[in-house]
C-alpha positions as CSV (number, residue, x, y, z in Angstrom):
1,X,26.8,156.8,14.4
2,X,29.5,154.1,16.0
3,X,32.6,155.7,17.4
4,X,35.9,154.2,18.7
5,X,36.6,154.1,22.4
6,X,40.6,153.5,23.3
7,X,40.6,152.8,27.1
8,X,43.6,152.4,29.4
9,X,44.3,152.5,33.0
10,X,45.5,155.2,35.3
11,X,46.3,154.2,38.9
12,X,42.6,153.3,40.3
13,X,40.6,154.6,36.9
14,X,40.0,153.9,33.6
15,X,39.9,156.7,31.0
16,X,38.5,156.6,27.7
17,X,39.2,158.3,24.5
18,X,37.1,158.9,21.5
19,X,39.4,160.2,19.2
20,X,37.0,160.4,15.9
21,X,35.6,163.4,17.9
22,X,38.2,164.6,21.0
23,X,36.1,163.7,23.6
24,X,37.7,162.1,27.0
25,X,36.5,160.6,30.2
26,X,36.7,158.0,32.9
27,X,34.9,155.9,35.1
28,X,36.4,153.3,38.0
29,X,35.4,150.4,35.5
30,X,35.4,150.1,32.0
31,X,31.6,149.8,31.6
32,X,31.1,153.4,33.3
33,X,34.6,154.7,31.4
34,X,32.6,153.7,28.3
35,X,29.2,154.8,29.6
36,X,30.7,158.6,30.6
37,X,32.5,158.5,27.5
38,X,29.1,157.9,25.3
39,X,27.7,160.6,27.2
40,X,30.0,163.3,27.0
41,X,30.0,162.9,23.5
42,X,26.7,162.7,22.8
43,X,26.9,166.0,25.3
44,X,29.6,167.5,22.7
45,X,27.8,166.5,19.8
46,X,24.3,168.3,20.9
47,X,26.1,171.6,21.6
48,X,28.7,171.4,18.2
49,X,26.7,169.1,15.8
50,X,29.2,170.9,12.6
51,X,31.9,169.1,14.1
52,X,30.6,165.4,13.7
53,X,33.3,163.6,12.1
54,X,32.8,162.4,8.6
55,X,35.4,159.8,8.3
56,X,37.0,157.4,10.6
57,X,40.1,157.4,12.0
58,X,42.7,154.5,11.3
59,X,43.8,152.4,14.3
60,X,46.9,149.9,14.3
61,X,49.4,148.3,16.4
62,X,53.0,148.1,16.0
C-alpha cells in the first residue's frame, strides 16, 4: 500500500501525519519524521489490519 505523509514543523521537530489511516509521529528531520511515521503505521496496521483504508483521501490547496 502507498500512503500520504503531510509533514510540518514544530519548534526543533518535524511531525508527520498519515491521515488515510490516523497515524502521527516525528522525528528531528524529515527523513526520520517519515521513517517513524512508516513505522508506526505499519505498527497500527499489524495490530488493527480491519481498519486499512480502502480509499484515498483528497488533498488540495487553497
Amino acid at each position: 500500500m502507498t500512503f500520504t505523509a503531510i509533514i510540518h514543523k514544530e519548534e526543533d521537530i518535524y511531525v508527520s501525519e498519515c491521515f488515510e489511516v490516523g497515524t502521527v509521529s516525528q522525528g528531528y528531520t524529515i527523513e526520520e519524521a517519515v521513517d517513524n511515521l512508516k513505522e508506526a503505521t505499519e505498527l497500527y496496521l499489524e495490530e488493527d489490519p480491519l481498519n486499512a483504508p480502502t480509499v484515498s483521501p483528497l488533498i488540495t490547496t487553497f
